[in-house]
C-alpha positions in Angstrom: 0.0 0.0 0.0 1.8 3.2 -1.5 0.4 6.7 -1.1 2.0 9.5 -2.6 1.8 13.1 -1.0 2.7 16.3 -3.1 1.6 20.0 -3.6 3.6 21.3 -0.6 5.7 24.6 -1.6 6.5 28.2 0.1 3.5 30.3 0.6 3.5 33.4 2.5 1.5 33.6 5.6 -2.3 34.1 5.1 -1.5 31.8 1.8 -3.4 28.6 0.2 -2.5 25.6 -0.8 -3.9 22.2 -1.7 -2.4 19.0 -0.9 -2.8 15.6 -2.8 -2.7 12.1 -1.1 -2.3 9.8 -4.5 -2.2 6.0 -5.3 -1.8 3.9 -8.3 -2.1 0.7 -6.9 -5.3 0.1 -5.0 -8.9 2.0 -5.1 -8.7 4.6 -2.2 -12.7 4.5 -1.7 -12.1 1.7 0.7 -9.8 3.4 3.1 -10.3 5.8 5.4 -7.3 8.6 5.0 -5.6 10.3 7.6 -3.3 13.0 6.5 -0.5 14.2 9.2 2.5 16.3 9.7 5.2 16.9 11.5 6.8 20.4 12.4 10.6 20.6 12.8 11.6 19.3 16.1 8.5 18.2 17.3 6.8 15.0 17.2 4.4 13.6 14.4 0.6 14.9 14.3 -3.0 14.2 13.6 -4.3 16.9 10.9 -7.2 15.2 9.6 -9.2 12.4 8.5 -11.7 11.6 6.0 -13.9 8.3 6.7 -14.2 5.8 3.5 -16.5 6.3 0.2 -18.7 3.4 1.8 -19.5 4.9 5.2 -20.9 8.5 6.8 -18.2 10.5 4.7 -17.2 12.1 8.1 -14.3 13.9 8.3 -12.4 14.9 11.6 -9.9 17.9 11.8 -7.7 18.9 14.5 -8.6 22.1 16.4 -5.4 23.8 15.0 -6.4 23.7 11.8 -10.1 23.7 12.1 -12.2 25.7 9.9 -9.1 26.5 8.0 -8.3 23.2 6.0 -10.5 21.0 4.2 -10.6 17.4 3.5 -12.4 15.7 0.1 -12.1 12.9 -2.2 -11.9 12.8 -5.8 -13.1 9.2 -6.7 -12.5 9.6 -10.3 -9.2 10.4 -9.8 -8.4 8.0 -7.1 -7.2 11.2 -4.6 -8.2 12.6 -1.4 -7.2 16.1 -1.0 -6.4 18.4 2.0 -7.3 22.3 1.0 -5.4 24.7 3.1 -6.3 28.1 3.4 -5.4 31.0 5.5 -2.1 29.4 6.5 -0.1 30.2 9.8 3.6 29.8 10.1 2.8 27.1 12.8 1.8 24.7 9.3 4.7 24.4 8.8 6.3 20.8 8.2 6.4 17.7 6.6 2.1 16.1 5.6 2.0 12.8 5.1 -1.0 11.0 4.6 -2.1 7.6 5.2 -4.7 4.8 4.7 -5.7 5.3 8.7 -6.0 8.4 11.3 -4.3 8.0 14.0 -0.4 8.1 14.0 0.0 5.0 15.8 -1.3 2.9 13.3 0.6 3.8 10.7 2.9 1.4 9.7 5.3 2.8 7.6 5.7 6.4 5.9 5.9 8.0 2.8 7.8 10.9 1.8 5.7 13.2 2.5 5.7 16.5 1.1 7.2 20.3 2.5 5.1 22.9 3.5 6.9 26.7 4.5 5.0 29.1 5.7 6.8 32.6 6.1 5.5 34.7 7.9 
């Protein structure tokens, strides 16, 4: 099971961006998907979470970043995304996503990709 994060770059505080959680291999609809990050020098969080196409379609977001980013699935094109809007230098880090959502589950990684925030 292979997910492949991009869309991370440099945005300026108060910036957007939109993340994709990708895979080529299997049909996402089954699998709930949990995207995370981790901010340099601290540990590895819990950003958000989407349920699976075959349930409630409830998503879950951590207060920090609550009513700010947005999670959503694009069946078609086998993606879940995360929509990031009004962003705060505290974004900052490495997102990863991930086929469950909670960080202890996870089994192993991707690469993640880089979000800067400047303020």
């Amino acid at each position: 099971v292979q997910l492949v994060e991009s869309g991370g770059g440099l945005v300026q505080a108060g910036g957007s961006l939109r993340l994709s959680c990708a895979a080529s291999a299997f049909n996402l609809d089954y699998f709930a998907i949990g995207w995370f990050r981790q901010a340099p020098g601290k540990e590895r969080e819990g950003v958000s979470c989407i349920s699976n196409s075959y349930s409630d379609g409830s998503t879950y977001y951590s207060d920090s970043v609550k009513g700010r980013f947005t999670i959503s699935r694009d069946n078609a094109k086998n993606t879940v995304y995360l929509e990031m809007i009004s962003l705060k230098p505290e974004d900052t880090g490495v997102y990863y996503c991930s086929t469950v959502c909670t960080v202890d589950a996870v089994l192993k990684w991707g690469r993640g990709t880089q979000v800067t925030v400047s303020s």
